[in-house]
C-alpha angles and dihedrals in degrees: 000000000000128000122243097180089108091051093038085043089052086047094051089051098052083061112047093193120151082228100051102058091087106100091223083058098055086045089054086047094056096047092053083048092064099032094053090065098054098041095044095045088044092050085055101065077037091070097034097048083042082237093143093121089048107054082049088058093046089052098049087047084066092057080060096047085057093052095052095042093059092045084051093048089238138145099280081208092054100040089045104057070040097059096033089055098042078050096054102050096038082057095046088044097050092044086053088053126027123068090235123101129269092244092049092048085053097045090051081054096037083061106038099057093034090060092040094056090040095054090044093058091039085060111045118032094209089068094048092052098039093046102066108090084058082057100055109013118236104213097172091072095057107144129201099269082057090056091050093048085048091048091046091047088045098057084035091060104039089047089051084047099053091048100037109018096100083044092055098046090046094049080048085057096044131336097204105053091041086058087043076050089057081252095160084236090189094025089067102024084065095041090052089042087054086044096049095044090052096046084052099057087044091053097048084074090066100040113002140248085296097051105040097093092047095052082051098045098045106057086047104045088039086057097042082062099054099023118097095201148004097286090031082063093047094058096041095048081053103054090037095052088047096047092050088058108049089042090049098049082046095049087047091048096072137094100230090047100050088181128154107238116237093059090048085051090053090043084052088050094044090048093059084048089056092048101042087065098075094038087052092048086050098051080045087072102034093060082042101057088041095057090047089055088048 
């Protein structure tokens, strides 16, 4: 397995924070370092595809695939990418075929896999006590087989972002002329399904199954507000997503605060969403007064 400590240690040092000395802290650094990135990059295809519900859906599916791992005496790690993924493409199949909504599709599914996993841990005690660091993320124990995963999943997004993000963006303006355009519609609706499924069950290490949509959604609407185009929006959902992390790891880390980590990270992230309104309201008329003395 390869060791990250001189990665997680750079990091540390960029950052001369009391907090931050703890060697479990700078691991927990690095990790939101590389998590940021995907999450924020994949919320940002979330808002403009208007995929929200489902990305909740994805990240309760992966409270059942906890569940079922543990009855099956399998890796909880293993049965729940199994279960997120099976999630994502039975939604996107069932979208592509049957004459209901789409919110109606994700909200059969919403349902299906909440109430499994709820019935699973309602059965058997084991899965209710084990299960709760999937419920609410514990950031601060990332080992060093999480940072290589990060890392992996890191390189994976922003290659499938170099080679599909204008694809993306044209199928979330209009699906049909981007296929009359030789846009892969299906091609590209499954593969985001897989990647969103994937992000979600990386992201369910830092905040837990109840919080992942909400550290996708954040960084991106946050970025909508204060980005003037497509690729505007992809660099400010990046910095936005980073900055909430290490603020929130910061924040958690002191002693009047007292926070777990993963929900300060969201509230960091919420914070920059609530400040980027009236930023986004002065650069409104700005643009406006410009355009009537044009």
């Amino acid at each position: 397995m390869p060791d990250f400590t001189f990665l997680a240690d750079f990091m540390g040092s960029l950052l001369p924070f009391e907090c931050l000395q703890p060697r479990f802290m700078r691991q927990a650094l690095l990790g939101l370092l590389l998590l940021a990135p995907v999450t924020a990059v994949t919320g940002v295809h979330v808002i403009n595809l208007h995929m929200a519900f489902f990305a909740d859906a994805v990240s309760h599916s992966i409270f059942a695939g906890v569940s079922l791992g543990m009855m099956l005496a399998l890796d909880p790690q293993w049965s729940t990418v199994g279960l997120a993924i099976l999630v994502s493409v039975g939604v996107t199949a069932c979208q592509r075929r049957v004459s209901l909504s789409a919110d109606s599709v994700i909200g059969v599914f919403f349902a299906g896999v909440t109430a499994f996993g709820l019935a699973a841990a309602s059965r058997e005690r084991a899965v209710a006590r084990n299960a709760q660091s999937f419920l609410w993320g514990d950031i601060l124990t990332l080992g060093q087989g999480e940072i290589a995963l990060l890392l992996l999943a890191l390189v994976a997004v922003f290659i499938f972002q170099f080679m599909g993000y204008n694809r993306l963006l044209y199928l979330g303006l209009d699906p049909v002329v981007a296929e009359a355009h030789g846009v892969k519609i299906r091609a590209y609706q499954y593969a985001f399904a897989v990647l969103l499924a994937l992000t979600s069950v990386l992201a369910v290490w830092t905040v837990g199954v109840f919080l992942v949509s909400a550290l996708l959604i954040l960084p991106a609407a946050a970025a909508r507000n204060l980005s003037r185009s497509a690729g505007g929006m992809f660099w400010w959902a990046l910095a936005i997503g980073c900055s909430a992390s290490v603020v929130g790891l910061i924040v958690s880390a002191q002693k009047w605060a007292g926070t777990a980590t993963g929900p300060t990270v969201v509230l960091s992230a919420a914070l920059f969403f609530i400040l980027s309104i009236p930023l986004s309201g002065l650069r409104n008329t700005a643009t406006g007064a410009h355009l009537e003395k044009a």
